[in-house]
Biopython code that builds the backbone (N, CA, C, O; Angstrom):
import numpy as np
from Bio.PDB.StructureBuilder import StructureBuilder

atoms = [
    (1, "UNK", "N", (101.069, 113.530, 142.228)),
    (1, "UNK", "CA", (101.444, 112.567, 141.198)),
    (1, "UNK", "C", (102.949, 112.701, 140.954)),
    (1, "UNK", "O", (103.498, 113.682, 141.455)),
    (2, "UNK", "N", (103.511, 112.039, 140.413)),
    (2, "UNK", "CA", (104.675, 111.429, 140.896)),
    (2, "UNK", "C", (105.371, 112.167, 139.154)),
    (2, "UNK", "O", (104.648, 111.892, 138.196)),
    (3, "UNK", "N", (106.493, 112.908, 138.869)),
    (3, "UNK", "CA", (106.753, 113.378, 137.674)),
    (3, "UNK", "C", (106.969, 112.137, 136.685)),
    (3, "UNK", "O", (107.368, 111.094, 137.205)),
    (4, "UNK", "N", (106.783, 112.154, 135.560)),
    (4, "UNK", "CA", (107.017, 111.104, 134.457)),
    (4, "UNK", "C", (105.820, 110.223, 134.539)),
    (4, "UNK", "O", (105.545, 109.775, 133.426)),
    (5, "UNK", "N", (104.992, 109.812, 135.507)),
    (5, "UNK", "CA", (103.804, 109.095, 135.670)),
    (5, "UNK", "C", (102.599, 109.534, 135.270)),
    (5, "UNK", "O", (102.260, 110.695, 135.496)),
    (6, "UNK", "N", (101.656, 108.504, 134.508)),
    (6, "UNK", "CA", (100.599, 108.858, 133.594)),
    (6, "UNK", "C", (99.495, 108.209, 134.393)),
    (6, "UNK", "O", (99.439, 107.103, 134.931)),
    (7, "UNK", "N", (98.643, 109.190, 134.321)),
    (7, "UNK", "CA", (97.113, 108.570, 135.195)),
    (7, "UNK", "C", (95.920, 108.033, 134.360)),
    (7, "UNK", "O", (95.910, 108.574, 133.255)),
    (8, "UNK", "N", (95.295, 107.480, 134.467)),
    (8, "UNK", "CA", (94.023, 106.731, 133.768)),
    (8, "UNK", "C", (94.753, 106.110, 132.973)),
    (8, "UNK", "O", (95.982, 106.063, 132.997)),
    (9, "UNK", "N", (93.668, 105.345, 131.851)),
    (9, "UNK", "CA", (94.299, 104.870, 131.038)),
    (9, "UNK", "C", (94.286, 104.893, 129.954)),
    (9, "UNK", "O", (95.499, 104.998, 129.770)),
    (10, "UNK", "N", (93.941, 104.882, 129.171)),
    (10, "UNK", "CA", (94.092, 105.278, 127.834)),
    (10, "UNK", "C", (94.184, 104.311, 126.636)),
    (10, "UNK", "O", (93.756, 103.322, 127.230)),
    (11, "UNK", "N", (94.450, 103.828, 125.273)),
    (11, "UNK", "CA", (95.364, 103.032, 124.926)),
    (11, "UNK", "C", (96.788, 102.603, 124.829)),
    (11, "UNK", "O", (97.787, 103.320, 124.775)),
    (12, "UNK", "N", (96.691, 101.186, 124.816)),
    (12, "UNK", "CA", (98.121, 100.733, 124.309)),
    (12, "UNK", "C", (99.164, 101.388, 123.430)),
    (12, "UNK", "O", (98.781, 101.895, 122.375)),
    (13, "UNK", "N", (100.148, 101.418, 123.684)),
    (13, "UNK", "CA", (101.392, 101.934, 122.867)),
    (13, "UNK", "C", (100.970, 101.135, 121.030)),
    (13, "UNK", "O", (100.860, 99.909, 120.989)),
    (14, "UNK", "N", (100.858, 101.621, 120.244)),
    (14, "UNK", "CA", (100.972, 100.779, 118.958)),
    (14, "UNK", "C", (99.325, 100.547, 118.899)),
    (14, "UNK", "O", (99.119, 99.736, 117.996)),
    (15, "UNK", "N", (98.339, 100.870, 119.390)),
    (15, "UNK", "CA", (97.098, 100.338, 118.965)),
    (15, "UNK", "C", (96.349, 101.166, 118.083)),
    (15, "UNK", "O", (96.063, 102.222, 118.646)),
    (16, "UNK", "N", (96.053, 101.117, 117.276)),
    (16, "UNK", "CA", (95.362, 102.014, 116.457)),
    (16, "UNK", "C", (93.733, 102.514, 116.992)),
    (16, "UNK", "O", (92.978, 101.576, 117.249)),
    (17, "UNK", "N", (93.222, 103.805, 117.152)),
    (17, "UNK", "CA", (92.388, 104.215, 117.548)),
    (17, "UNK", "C", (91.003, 103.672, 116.580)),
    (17, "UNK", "O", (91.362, 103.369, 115.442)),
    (18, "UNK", "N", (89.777, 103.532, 116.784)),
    (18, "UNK", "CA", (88.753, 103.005, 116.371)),
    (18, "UNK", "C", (88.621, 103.417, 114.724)),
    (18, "UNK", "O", (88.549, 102.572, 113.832)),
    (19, "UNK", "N", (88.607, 104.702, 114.531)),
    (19, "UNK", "CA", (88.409, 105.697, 113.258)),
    (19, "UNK", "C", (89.284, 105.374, 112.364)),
    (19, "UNK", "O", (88.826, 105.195, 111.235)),
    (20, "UNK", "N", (90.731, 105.203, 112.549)),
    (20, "UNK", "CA", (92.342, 104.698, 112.057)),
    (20, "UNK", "C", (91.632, 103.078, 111.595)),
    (20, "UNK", "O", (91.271, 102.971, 110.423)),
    (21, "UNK", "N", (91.468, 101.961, 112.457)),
    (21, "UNK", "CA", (91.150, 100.699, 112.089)),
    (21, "UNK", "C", (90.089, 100.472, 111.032)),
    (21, "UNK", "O", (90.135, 99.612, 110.153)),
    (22, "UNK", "N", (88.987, 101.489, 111.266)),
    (22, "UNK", "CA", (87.795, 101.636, 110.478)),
    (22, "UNK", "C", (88.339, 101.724, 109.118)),
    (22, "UNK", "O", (88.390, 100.826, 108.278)),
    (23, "UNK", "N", (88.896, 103.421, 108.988)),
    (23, "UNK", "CA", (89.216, 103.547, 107.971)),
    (23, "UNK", "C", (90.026, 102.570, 107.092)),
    (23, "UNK", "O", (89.863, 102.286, 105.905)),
    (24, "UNK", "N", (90.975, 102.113, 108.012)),
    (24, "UNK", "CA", (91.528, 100.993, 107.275)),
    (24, "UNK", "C", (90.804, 99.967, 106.664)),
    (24, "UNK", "O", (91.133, 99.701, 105.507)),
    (25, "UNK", "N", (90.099, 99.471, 107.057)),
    (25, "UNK", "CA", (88.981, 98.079, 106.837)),
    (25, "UNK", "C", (88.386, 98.730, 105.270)),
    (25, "UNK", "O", (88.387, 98.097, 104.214)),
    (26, "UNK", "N", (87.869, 100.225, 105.471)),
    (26, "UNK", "CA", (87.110, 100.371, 104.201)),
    (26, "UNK", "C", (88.070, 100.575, 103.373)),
    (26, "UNK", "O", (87.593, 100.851, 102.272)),
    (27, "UNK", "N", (88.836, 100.574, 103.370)),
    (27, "UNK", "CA", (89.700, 101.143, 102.409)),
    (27, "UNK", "C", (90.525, 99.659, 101.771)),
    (27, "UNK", "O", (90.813, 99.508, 100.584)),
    (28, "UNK", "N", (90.724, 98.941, 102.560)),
    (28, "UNK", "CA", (90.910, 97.114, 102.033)),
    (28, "UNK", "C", (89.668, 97.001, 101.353)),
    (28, "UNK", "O", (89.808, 96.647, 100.182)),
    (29, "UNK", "N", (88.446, 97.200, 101.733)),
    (29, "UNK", "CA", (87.715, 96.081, 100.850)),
    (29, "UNK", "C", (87.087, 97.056, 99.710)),
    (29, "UNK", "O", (86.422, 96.763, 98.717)),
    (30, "UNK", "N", (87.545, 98.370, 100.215)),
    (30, "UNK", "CA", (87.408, 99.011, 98.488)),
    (30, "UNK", "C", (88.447, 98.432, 97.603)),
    (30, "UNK", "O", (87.969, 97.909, 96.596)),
    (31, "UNK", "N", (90.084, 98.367, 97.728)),
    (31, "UNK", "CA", (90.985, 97.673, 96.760)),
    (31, "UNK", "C", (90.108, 95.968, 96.467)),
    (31, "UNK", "O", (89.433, 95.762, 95.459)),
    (32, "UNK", "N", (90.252, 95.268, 97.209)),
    (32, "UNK", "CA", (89.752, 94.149, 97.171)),
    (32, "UNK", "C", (88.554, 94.184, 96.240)),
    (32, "UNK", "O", (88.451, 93.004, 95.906)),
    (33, "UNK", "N", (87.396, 94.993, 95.508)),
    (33, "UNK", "CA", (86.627, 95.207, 95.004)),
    (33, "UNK", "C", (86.605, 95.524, 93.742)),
    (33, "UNK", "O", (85.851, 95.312, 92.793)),
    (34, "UNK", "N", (87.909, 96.255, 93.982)),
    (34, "UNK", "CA", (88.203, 97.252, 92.579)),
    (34, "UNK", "C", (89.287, 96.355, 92.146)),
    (34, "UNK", "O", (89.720, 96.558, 91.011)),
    (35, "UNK", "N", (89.808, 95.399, 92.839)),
    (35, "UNK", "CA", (91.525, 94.829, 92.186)),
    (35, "UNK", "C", (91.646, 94.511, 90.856)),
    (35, "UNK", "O", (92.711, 94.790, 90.304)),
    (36, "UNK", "N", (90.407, 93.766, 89.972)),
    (36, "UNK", "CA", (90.748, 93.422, 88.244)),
    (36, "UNK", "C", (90.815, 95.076, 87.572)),
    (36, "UNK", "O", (91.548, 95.438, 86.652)),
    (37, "UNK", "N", (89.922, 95.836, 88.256)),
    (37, "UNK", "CA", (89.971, 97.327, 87.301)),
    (37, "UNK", "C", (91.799, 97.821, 87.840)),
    (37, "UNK", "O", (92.596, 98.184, 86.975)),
    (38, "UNK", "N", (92.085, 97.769, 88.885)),
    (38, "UNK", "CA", (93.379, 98.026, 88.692)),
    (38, "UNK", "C", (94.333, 97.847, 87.881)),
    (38, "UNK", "O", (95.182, 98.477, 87.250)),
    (39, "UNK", "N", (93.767, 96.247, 88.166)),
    (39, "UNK", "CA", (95.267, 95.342, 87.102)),
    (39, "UNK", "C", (94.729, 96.080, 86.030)),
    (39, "UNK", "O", (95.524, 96.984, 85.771)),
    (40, "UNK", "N", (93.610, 96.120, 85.182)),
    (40, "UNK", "CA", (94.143, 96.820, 84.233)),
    (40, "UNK", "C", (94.406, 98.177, 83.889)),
    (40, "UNK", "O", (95.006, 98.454, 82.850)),
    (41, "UNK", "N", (94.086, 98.860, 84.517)),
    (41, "UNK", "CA", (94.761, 100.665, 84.599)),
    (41, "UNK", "C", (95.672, 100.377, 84.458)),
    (41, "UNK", "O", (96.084, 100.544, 83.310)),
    (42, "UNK", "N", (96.602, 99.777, 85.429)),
    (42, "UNK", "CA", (97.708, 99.766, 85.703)),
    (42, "UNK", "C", (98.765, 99.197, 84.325)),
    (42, "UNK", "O", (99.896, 99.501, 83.943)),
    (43, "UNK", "N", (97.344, 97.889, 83.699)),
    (43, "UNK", "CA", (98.451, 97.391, 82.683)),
    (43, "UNK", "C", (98.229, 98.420, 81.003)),
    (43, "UNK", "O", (98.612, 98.252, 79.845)),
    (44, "UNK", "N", (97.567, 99.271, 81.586)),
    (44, "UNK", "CA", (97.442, 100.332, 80.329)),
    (44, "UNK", "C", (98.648, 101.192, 80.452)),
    (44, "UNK", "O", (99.310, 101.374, 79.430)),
    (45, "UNK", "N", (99.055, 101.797, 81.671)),
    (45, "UNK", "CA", (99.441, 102.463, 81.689)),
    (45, "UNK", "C", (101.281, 101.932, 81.910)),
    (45, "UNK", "O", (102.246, 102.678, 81.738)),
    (46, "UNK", "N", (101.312, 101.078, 82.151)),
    (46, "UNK", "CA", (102.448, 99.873, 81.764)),
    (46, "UNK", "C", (102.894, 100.554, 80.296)),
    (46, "UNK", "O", (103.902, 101.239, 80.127)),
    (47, "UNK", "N", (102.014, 100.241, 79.390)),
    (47, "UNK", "CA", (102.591, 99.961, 77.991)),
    (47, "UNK", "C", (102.681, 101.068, 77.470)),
    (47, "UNK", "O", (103.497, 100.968, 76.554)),
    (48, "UNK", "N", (102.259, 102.173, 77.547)),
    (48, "UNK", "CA", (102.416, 103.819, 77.351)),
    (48, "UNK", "C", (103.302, 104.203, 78.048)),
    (48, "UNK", "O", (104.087, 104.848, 77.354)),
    (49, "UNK", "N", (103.809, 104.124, 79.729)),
    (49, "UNK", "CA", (104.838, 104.439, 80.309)),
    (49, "UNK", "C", (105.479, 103.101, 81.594)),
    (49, "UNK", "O", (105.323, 103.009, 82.811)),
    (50, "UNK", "N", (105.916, 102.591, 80.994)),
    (50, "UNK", "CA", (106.731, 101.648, 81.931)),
    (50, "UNK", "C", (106.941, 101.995, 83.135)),
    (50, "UNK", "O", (106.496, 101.451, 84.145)),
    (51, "UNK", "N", (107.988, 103.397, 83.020)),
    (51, "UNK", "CA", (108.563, 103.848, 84.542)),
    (51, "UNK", "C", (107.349, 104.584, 85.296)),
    (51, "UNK", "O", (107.272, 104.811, 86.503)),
    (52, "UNK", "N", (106.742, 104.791, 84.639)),
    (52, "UNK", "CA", (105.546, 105.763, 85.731)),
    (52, "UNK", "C", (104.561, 104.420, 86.499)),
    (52, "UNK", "O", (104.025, 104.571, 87.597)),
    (53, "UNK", "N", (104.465, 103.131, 85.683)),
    (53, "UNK", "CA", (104.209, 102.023, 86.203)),
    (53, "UNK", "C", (104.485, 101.694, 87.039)),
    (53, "UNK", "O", (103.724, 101.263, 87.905)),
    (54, "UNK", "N", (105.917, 101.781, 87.123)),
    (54, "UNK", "CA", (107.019, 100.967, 87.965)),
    (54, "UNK", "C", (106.516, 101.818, 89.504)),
    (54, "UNK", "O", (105.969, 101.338, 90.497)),
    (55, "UNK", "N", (107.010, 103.443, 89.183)),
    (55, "UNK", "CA", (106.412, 104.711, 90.457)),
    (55, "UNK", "C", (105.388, 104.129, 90.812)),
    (55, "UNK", "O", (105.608, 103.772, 91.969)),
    (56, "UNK", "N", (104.121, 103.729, 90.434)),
    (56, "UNK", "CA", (103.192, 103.211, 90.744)),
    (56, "UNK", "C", (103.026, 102.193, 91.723)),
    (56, "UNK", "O", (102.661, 102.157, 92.898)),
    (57, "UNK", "N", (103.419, 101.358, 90.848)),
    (57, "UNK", "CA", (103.884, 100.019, 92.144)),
    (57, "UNK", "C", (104.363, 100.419, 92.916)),
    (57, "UNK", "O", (103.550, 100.750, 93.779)),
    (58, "UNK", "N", (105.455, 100.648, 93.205)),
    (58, "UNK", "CA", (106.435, 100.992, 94.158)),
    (58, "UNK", "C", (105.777, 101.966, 95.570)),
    (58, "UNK", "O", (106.133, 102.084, 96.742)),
    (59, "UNK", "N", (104.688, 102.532, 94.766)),
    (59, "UNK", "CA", (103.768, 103.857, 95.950)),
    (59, "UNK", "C", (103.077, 102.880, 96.676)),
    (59, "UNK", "O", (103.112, 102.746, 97.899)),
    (60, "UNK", "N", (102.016, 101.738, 95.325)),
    (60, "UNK", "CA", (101.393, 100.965, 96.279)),
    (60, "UNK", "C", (101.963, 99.519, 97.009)),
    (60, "UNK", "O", (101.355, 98.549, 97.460)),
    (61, "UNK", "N", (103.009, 99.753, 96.935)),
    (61, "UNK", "CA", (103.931, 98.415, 97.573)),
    (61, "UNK", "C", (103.833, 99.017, 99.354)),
    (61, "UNK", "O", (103.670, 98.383, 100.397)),
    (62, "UNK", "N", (103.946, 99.928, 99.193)),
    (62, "UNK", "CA", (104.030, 100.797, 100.744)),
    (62, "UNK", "C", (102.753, 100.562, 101.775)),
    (62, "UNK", "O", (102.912, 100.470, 102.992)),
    (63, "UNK", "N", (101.633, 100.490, 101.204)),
    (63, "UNK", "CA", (100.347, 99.795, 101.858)),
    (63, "UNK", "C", (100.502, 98.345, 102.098)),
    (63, "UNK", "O", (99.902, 97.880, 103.067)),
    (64, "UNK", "N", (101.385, 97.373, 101.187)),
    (64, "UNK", "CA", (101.483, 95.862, 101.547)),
    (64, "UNK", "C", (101.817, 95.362, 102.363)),
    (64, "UNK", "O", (101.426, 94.501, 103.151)),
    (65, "UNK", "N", (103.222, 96.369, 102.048)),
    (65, "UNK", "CA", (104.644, 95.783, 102.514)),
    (65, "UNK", "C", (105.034, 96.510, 103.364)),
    (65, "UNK", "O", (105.020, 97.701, 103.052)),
    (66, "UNK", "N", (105.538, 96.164, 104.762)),
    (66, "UNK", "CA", (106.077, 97.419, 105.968)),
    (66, "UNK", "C", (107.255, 98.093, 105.366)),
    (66, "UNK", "O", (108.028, 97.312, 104.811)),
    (67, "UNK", "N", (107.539, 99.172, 105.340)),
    (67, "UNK", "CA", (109.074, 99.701, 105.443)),
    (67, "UNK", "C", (109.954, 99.050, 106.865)),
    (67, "UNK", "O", (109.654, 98.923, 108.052)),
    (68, "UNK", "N", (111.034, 98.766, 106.136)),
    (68, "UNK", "CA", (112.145, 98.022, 107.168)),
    (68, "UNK", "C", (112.899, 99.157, 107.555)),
    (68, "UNK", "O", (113.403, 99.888, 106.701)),
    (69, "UNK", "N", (113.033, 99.391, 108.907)),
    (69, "UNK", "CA", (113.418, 100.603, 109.878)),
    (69, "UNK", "C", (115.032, 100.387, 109.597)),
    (69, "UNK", "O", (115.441, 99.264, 109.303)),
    (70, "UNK", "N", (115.895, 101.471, 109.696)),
    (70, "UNK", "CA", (117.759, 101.468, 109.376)),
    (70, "UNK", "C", (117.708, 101.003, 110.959)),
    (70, "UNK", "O", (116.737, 101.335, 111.639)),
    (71, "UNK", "N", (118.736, 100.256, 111.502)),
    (71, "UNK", "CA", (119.247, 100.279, 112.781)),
    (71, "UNK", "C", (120.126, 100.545, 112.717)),
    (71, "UNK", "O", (120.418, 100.218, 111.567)),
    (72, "UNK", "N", (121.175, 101.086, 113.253)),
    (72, "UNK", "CA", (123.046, 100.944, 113.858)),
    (72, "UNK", "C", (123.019, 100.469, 114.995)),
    (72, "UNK", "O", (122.559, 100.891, 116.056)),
    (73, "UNK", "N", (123.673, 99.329, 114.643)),
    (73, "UNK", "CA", (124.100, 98.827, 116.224)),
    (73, "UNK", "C", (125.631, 99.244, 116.379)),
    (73, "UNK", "O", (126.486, 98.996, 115.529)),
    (74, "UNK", "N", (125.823, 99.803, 117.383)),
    (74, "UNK", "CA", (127.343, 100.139, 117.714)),
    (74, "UNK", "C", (127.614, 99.221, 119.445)),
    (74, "UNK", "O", (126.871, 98.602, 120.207)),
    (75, "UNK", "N", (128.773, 99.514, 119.438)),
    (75, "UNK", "CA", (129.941, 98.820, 120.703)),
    (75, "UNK", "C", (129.684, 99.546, 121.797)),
    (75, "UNK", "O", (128.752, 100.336, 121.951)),
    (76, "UNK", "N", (130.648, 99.223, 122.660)),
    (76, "UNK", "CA", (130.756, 100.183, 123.644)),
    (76, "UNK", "C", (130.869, 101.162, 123.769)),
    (76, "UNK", "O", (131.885, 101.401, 123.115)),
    (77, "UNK", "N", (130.293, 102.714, 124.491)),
    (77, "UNK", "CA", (130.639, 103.912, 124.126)),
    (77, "UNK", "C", (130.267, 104.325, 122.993)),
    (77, "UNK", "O", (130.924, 105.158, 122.368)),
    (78, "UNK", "N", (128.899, 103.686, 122.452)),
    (78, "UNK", "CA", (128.889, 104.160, 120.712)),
    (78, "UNK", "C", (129.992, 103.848, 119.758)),
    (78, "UNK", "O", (130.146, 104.396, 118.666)),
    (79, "UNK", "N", (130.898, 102.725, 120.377)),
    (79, "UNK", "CA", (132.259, 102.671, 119.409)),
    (79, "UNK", "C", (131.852, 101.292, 118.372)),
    (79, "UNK", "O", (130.668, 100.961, 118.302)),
    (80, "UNK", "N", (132.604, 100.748, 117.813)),
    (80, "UNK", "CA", (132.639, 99.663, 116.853)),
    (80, "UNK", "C", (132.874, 98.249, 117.862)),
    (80, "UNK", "O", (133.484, 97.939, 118.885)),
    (81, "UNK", "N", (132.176, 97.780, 117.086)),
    (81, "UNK", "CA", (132.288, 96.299, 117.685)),
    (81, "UNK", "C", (133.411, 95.893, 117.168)),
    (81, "UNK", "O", (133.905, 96.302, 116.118)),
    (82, "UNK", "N", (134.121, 94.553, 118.356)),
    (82, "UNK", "CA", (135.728, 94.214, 118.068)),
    (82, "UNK", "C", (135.041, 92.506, 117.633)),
    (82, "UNK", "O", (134.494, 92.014, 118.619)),
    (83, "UNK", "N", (134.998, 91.707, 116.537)),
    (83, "UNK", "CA", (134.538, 90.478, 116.146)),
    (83, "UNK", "C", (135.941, 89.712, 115.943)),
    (83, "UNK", "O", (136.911, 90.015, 115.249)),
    (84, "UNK", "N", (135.658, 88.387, 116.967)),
    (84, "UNK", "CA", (136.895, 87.713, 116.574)),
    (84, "UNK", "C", (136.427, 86.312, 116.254)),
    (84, "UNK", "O", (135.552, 85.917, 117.025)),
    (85, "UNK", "N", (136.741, 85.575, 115.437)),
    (85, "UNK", "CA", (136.379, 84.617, 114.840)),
    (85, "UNK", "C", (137.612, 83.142, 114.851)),
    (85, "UNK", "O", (138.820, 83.181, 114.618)),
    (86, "UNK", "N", (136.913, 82.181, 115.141)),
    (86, "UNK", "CA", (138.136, 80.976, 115.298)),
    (86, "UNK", "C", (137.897, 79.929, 113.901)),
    (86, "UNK", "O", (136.678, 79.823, 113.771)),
    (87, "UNK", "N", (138.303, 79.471, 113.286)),
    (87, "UNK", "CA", (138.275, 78.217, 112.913)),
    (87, "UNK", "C", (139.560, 77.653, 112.902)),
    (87, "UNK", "O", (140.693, 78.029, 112.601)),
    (88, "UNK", "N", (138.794, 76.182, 113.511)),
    (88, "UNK", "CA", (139.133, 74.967, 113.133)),
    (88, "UNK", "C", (138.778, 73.999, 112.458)),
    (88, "UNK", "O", (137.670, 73.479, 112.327)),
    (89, "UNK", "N", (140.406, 73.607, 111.737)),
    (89, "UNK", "CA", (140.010, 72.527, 110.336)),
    (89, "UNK", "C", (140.090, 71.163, 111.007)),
    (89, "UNK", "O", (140.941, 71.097, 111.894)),
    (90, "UNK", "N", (139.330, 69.976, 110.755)),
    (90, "UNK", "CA", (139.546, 69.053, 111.303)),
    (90, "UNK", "C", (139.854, 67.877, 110.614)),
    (90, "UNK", "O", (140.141, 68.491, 109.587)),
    (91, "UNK", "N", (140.050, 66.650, 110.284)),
    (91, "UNK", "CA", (140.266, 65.301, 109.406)),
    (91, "UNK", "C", (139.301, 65.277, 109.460)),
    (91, "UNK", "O", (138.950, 65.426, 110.630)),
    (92, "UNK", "N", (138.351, 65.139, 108.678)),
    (92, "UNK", "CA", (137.419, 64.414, 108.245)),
    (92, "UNK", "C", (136.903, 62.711, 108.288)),
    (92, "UNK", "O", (135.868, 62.066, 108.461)),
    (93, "UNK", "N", (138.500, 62.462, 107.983)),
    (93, "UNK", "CA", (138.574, 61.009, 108.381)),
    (93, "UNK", "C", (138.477, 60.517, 110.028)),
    (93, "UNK", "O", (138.024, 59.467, 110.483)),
    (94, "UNK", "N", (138.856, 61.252, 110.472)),
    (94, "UNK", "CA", (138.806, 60.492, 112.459)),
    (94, "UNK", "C", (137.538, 60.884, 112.839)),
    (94, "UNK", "O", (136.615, 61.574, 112.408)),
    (95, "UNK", "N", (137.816, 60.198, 113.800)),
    (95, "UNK", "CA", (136.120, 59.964, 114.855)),
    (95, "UNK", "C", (136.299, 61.035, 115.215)),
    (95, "UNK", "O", (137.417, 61.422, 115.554)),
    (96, "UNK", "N", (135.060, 61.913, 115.235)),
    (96, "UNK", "CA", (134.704, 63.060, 116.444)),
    (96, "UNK", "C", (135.772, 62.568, 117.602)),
    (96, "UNK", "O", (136.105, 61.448, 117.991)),
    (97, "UNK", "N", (136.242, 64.182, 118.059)),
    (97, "UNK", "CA", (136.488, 64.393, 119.892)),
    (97, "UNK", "C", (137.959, 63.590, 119.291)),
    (97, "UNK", "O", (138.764, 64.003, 120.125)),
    (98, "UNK", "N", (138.671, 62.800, 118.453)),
    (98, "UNK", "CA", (139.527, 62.526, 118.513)),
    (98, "UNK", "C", (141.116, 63.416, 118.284)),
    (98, "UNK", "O", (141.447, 63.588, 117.111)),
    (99, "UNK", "N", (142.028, 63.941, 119.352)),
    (99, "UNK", "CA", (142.815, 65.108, 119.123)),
    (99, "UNK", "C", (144.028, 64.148, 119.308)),
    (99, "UNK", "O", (144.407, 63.541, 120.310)),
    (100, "UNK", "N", (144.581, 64.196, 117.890)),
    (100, "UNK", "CA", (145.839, 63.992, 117.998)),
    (100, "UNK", "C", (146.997, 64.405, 117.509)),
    (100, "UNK", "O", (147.954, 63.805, 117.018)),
    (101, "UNK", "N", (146.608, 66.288, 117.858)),
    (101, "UNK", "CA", (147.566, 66.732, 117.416)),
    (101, "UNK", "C", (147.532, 67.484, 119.025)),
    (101, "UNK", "O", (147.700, 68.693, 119.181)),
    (102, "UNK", "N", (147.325, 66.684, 119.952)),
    (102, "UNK", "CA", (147.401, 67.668, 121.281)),
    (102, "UNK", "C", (148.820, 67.119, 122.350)),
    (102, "UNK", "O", (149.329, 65.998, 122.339)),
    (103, "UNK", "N", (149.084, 67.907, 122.927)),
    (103, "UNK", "CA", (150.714, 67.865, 123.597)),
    (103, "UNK", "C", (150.753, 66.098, 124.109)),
    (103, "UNK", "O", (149.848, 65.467, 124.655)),
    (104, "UNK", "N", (151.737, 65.756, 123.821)),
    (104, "UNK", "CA", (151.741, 64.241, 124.513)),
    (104, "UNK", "C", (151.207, 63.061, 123.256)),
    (104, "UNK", "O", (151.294, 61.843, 123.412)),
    (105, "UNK", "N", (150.660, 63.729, 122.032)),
    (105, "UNK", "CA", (150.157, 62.478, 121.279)),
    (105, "UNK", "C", (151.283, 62.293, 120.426)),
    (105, "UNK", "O", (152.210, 63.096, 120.313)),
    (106, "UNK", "N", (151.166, 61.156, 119.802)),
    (106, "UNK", "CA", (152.111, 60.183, 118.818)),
    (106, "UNK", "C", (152.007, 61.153, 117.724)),
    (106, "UNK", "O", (150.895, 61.681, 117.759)),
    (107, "UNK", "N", (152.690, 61.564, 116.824)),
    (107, "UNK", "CA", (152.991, 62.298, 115.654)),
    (107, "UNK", "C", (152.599, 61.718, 114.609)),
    (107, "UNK", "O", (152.931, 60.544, 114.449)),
    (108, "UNK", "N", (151.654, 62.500, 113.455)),
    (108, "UNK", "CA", (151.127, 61.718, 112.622)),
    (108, "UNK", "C", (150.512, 60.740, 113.313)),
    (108, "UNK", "O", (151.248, 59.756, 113.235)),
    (109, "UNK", "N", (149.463, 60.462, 114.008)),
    (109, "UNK", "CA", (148.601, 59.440, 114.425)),
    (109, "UNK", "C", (147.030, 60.374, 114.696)),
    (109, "UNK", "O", (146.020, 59.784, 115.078)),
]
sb = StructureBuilder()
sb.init_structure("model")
sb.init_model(0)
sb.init_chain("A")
sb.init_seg("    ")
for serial, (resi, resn, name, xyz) in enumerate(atoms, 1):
    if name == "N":
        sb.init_residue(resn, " ", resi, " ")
    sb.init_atom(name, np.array(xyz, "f"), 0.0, 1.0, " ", f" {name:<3s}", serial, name[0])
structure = sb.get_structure()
């Protein structure tokens, strides 16, 4: 066998194993079951402590919502990117494609 090469097969990169999906499933339709008793735990515990509320949310925001991964994108060599940017202002008044401020045109026209 050839070094770095993997035999049989196995799963996909990113697939979650049977037990992982399972668990997941029960564990949705337990929230889904329980969701009005939440809202109100949650809104009890709101009005006695706001910020421990807030911790709250914020823990279960993490089951909703993906965490967004940091990237760095860098340049060449790991260096900084060089960004160069053009504008041009144009009359508003002339037709598109019309240049008459280019070598050879009438001045002011």
């Amino acid at each position: 066998m050839a070094k770095g090469r993997k035999t049989g097969g196995g799963s996909r990169k990113g697939v979650p194993n049977k037990v992982t999906r399972e668990a997941r499933e029960v564990f949705t339709e337990f929230v889904q079951r329980n969701a009005l008793q939440a809202q109100k735990l949650w809104e009890r515990v709101s009005k006695k402590d706001p910020a421990r509320a807030l911790e709250l949310l914020a823990k279960l925001a993490e089951f909703a919502l993906p965490k967004l991964a940091r990237t760095e994108v860098t340049g060449p060599n790991g260096g900084a990117w060089e960004v160069k940017s053009t504008i041009e202002f144009v009359d508003a008044g002339r037709p598109s494609g019309a240049n008459h401020d280019a070598p050879g045109a009438p001045p002011g026209e």
